[in-house]
N, C-alpha and C positions, 0 to 999 in steps of 0.2 A: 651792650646788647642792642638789637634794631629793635623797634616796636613792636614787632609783629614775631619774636621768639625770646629765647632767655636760655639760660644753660643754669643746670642745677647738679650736684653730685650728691648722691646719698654713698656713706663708707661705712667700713669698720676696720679699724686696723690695731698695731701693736699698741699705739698711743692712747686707746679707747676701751680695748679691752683684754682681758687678760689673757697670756698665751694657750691656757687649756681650753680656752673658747676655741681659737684663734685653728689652736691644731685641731677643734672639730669639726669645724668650718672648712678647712683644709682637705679634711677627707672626705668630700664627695666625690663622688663618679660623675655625675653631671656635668658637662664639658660647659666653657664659657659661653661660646655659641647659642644653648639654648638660655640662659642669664640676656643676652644681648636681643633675643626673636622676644622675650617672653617682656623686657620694659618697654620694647618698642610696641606693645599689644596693649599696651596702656593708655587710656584715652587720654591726649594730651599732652605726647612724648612723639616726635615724630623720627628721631636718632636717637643710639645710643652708643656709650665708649663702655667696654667693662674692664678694669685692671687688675688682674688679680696674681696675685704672688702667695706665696708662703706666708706673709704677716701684713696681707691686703687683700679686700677684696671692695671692690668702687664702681659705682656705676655713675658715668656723666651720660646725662642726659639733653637735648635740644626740646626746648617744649614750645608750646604755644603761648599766647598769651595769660589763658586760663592755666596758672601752673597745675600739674596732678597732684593727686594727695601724693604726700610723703609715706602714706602707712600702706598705699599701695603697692610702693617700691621695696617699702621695708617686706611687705609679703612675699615678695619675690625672693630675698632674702633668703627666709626661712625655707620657704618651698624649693630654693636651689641648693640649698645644704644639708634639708632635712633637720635643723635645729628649730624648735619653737622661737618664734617670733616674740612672744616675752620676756622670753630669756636674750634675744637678741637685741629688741628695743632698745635696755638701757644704753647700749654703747652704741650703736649708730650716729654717724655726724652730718650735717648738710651743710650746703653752700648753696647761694643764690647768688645768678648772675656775676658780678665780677667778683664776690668770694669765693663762689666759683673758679672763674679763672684762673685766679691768684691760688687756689688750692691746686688746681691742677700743677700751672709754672713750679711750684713748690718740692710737690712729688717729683717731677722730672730734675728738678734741679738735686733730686738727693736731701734737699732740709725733712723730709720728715723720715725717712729712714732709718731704719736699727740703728744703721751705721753711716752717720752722716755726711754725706757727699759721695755715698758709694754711685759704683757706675749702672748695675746691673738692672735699675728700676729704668732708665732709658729706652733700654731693650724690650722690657714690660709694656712700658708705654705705647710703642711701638706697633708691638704684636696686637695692644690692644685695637689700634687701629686699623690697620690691618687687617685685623678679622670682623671688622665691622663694614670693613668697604667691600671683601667679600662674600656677606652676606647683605651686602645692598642696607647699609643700615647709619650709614653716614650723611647727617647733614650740611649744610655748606657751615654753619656757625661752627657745630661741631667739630667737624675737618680741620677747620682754620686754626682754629682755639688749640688741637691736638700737635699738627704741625708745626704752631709759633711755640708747643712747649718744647717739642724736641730740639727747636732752635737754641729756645730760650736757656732747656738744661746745659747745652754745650757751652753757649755761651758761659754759666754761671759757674761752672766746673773752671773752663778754660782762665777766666780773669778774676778771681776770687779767691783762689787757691781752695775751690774745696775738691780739688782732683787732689788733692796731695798725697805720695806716695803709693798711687791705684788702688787707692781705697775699698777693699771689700768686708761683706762678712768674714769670708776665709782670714784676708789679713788679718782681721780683728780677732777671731777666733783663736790664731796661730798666736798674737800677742800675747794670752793669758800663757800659752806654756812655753814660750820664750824669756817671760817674767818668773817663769819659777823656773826652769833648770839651766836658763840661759840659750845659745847657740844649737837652732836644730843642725844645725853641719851634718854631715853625716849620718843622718835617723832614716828611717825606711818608712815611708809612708802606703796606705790603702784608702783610695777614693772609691764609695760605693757610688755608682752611676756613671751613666757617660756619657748624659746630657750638656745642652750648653753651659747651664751652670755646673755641671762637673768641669768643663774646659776650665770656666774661670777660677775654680778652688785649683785644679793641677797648676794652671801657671803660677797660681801665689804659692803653692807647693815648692816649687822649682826655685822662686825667689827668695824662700827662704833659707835658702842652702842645703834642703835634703839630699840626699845621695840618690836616691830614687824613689820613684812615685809607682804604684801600683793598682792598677783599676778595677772594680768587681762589677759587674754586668749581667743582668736578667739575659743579654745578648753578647757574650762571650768573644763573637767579630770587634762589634763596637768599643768593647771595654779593650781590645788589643790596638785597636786605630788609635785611641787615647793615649794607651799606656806605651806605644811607640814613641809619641813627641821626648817623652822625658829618659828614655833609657828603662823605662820598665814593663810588665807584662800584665797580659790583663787576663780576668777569672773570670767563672761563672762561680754564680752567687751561692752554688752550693759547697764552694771552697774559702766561704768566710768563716768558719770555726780554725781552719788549720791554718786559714792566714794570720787569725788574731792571737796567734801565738809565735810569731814571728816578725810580725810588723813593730814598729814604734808609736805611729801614729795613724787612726782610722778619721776619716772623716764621711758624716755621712752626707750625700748631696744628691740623692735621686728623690722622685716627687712619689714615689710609692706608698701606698698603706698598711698600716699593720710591721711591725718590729722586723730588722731583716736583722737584724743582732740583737741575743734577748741575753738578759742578765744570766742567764745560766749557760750562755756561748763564753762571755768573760771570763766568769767563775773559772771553767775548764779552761780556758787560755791561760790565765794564770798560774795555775799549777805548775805550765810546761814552760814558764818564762823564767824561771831561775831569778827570781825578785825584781826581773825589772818591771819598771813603771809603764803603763800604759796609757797614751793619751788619747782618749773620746773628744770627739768636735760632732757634735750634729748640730747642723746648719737647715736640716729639715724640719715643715709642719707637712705633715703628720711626722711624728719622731721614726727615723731608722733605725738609731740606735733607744733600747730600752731606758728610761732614766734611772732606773735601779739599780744600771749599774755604777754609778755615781758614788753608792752608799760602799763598793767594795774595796777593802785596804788595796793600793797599789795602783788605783788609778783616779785621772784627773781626769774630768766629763766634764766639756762645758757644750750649752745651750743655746740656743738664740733669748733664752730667760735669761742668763749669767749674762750675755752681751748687752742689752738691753736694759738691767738694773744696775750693773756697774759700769759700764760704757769702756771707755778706751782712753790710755793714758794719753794716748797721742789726738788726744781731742783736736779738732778745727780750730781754730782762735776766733774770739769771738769778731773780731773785725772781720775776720772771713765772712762770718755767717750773715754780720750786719749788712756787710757792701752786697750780699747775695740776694738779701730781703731789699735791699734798695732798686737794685737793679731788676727786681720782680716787680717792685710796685710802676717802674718804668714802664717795664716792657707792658705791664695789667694798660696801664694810660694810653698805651702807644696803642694796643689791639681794640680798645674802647672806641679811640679814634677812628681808626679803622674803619671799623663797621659803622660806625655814622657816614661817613663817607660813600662806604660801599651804600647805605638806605636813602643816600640824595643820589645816586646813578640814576635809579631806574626814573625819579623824578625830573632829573636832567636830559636826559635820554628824549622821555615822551616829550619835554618842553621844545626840543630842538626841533624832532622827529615832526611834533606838530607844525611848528613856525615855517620848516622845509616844504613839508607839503602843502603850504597854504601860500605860500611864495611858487613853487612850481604851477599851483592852479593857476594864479595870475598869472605869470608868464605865459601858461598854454590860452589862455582867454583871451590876452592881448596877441598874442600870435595869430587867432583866427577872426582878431578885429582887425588887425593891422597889415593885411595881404601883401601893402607892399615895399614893408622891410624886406631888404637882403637878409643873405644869410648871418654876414658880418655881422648887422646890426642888432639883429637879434639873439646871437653870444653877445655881444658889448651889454646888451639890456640884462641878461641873464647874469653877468659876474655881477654886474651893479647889485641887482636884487640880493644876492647872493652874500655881498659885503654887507649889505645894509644889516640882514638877516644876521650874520655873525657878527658884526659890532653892535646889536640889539642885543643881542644874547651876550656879549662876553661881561657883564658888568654882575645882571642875575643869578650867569654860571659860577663868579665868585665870589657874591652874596651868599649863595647857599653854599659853599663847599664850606666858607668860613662860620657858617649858620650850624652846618652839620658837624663841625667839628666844637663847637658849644655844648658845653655839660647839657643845657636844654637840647639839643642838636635836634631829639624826635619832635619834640614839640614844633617847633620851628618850621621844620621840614612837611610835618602832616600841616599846619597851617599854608604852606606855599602850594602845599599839592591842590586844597582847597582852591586857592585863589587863580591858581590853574586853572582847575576842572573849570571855575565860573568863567574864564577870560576865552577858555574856549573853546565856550557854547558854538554851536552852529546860529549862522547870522541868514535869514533868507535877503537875497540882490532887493536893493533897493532901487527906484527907479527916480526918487529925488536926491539919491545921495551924490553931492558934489561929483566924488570920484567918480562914480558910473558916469556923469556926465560931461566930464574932462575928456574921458576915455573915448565916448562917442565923438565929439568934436574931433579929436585925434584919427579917429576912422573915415 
């Protein structure tokens, strides 16, 4: 971080708190947007990032020197979700500065996710920016930090192997009843939603070998746009009872509130299934589908809890994970550097900007002492100035570059800017100093 800001995240996720939190948190009306106006309102926060998914909800921040309280942010919290803020304290987590960072690279890269190395937190990350630069709410530390993550998560996917086999919830979901009845070949599937993340559960649908995919939709168009790619048709949502007595597999994947299948939709579906099994996948907070019906003979419900407490057989290996965390702690080092870099610029900058203009003045002085230089000779005078000026400067300009790139790099750097400011004071013409008097004789 540069001296003069810091980057902090206050969260709460699956890993912090429990998912009946998690999905109340989930059901708010309050769009991100106002989360992102209302920490920037915070004295001492001049950006902000909010990332908020189904089993996260994070806000990075850009602050000042004087970091804000944390229980400010944490109020925010509360007052974005409508849960008390007591009940929410216990599980909230922070990071400062480059834990920060390294939390951020982390999330994008998939390591703290349900389902590790999944792709779809990317996209999150993303959006979160996104909707932070269109609300004018992105700082440069911020920005950078946001952008080197999405580098960073491809990168870690890409060479690490934790892309392995398109990693999603759905996959993962899909694994629990692959493990019990074997081969979905052939089963009929219903996706509630036809959101992006519906897109990503229908292709893992498709790749699992189902025969067909079927889409249910608040908007009826949409859920047919979906359910074309795969060979199937799309509903409106008031044809999910007579679909869940035909389907094999329901999964639910819209961001909606309040149950769009309740335990007494299954019950009746069952009746009309002639014994067969039913498979529930809700992939959503807030739940779509009821979890009660879990408890009914004939069918297998699984969670983002069941995912989550038992994980997946086809876990990452742990070298995956390790060389993932290596290459974070890298990239944390490399972005660190960076911004030292970028905080000796502007120091660079004015040292030059000065040294030029105070070589130009001379030049112009001796121009109107020295009438009767040509024009030649006064470009020949003028490169000279001009080399001396940049071989002054080239030894200082990599002093500091290599000064700012120093674990001390701020210190360092506010010490030079010091020794600047004194070196260049304004001097009033002296009238015994040698060189005025050189200059005269020359005239």
């Amino acid at each position: 971080m540069t001296s003069s800001s810091t980057m902090l995240v206050l969260g709460i996720s699956h890993a912090s708190a429990p998912l009946d939190l998690l999905e109340r948190l989930a059901g708010t009306d309050r769009p991100a947007e106002d989360l992102v106006s209302d920490a920037t309102s915070v004295d001492g926060i001049d950006a902000a990032v909010v990332v908020s998914t189904c089993n996260r909800l994070e806000i990075y921040a850009e602050t000042r020197a004087s970091t804000p309280e944390l229980g400010d942010l944490g109020e925010l919290f509360a007052q974005h979700t409508g849960v008390d803020h007591e009940e929410i304290a216990p599980h909230l987590y922070s990071h400062h500065a480059d834990g920060a960072v390294r939390h951020l690279f982390a999330v994008a890269s998939g390591l703290e996710s349900v389902v590790v190395g999944e792709d779809q937190i990317l996209g999150q990350v993303k959006l979160g920016l996104e909707r932070s630069q269109r609300l004018d709410r992105t700082g440069r530390v911020l920005a950078k930090a946001v952008q080197t993550a999405l580098r960073v998560g491809k990168r870690a996917r890409n060479e690490t192997g934790l892309n392995e086999a398109g990693r999603s919830l759905a996959t993962a979901g899909l694994g629990f009843f692959e493990r019990r009845v074997g081969s979905l070949h052939g089963k009929t599937a219903l996706v509630i939603g036809a959101g992006a993340f519906a897109g990503v559960v229908v292709a893992a649908l498709r790749r699992s070998g189902l025969d067909r995919v079927h889409v249910a939709n608040r908007t009826p168009e949409k859920a047919q746009r979906l359910a074309e790619t795969t060979g199937g048709v799309g509903y409106d949502l008031t044809d999910l009872p007579r679909l869940l007595a035909e389907v094999d597999v329901v999964v639910g994947a819209t961001a909606a509130t309040g149950h769009l299948v309740t335990a007494r939709d299954v019950e009746e579906a069952l009746a009309a299934r002639d014994g067969r099994e039913l498979f529930l996948l809700d992939l959503s907070l807030p739940h779509n589908i009821a979890p009660a019906a879990a408890e009914l003979p004939g069918v297998t419900f699984v969670d983002l809890r069941r995912i989550a407490e038992e994980g997946q057989e086809d876990e990452i290996s742990a070298a995956s994970v390790q060389a993932a965390h290596e290459l974070i702690d890298a990239e944390v080092e490399q972005f660190r550097t960076g911004l030292r870099l970028a905080g000796a610029k502007p120091v660079l900058t004015a040292l030059r900007t000065a040294a030029t203009e105070a070589a130009e003045a001379e030049l112009d002085r001796l121009a109107r002492r020295l009438d009767g230089l040509d024009g030649a000779a006064r470009q020949e005078i003028g490169r000279s100035v001009r080399r001396i000026v940049d071989k002054a400067l080239h030894q200082p300009t990599v002093l500091v570059r290599e000064l700012a790139a120093d674990p001390d790099g701020a210190r360092h750097i506010a010490a030079f800017t010091r020794l600047f400011a004194a070196a260049e004071a304004p001097r009033d013409s002296d009238p015994n100093d040698p060189n005025e008097k050189k200059i005269e004789a020359i005239a």
